[in-house]
C-alpha positions in Angstrom: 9.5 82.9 30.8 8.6 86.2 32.4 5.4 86.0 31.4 4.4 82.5 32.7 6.1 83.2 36.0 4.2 86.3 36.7 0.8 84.1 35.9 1.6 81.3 38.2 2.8 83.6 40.7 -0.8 85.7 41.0 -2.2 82.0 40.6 -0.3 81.3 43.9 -1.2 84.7 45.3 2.0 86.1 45.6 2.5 90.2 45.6 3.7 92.2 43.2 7.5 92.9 44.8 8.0 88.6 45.0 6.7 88.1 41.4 8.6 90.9 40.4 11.8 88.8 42.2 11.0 85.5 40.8 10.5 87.1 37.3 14.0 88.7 38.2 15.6 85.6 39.3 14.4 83.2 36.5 15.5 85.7 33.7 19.0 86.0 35.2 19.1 82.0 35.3 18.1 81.7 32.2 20.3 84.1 30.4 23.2 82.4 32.1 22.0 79.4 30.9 21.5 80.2 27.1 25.4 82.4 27.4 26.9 79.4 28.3 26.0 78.1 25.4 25.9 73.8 25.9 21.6 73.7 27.2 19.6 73.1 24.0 16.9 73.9 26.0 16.0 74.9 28.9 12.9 73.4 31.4 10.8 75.8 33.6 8.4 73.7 35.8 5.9 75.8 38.4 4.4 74.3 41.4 1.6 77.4 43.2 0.0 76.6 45.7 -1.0 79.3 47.9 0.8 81.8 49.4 3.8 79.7 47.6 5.5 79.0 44.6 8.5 76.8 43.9 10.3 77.1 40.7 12.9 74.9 39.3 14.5 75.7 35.7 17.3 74.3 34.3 20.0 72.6 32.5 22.4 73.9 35.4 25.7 73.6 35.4 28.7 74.9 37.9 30.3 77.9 36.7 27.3 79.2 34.7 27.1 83.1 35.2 30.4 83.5 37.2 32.2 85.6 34.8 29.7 88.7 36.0 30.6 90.8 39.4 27.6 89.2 41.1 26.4 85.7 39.1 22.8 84.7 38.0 23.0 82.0 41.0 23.9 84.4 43.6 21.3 86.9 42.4 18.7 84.0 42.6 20.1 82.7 46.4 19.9 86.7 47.4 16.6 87.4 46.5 15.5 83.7 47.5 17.5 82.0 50.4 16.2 78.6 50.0 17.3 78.4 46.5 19.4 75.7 45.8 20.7 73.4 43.0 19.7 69.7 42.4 21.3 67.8 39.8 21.1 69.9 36.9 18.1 72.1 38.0 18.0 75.0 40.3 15.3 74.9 42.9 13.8 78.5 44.2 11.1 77.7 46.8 9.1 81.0 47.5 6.7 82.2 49.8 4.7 85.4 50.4 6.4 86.4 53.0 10.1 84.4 51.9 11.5 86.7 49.9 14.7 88.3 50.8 14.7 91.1 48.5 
């Protein structure tokens, strides 16, 4: 997952700090997703388009990650504050110049 999010980021034209988040952020999700141990998969989907990149992975579910200090969502939401969850997916919109981090 690392891997594809640090090609569609430099396909969006993203820098190297907010790839590095969105790499960060998506690998947190996903290991919460996968610990908590229900998802028997999980779904990435990319959308670049220049200067901007919106990611949305999933199964989500409430509670996922919440046993660590500072959970995989709140990690997401801090480097990313648009980052939201939809159903069953979490949405990070990102732009150039978005990042929080």
């Amino acid at each position: 997952m690392r891997l594809f999010v640090s090609a569609v980021a430099r396909v969006a034209g993203l820098d190297v700090e907010t790839s590095d988040d969105a790499r960060l952020a998506i690998s947190e999700l996903a290991t919460a997703i996968v610990e908590g141990g229900e998802a028997e998969y999980i779904t990435l989907r990319a959308t670049p388009m220049e200067g901007r990149l919106t990611l949305v992975v999933g199964p989500w579910r409430d509670g996922l990650g919440e046993e660590e200090e500072f959970g995989a969502l709140e990690i997401a939401s801090a480097l990313f504050s648009g980052t939201s969850v939809d159903g069953e997916f979490v949405v990070l919109p990102i732009g150039a110049s978005d990042a929080d981090g």
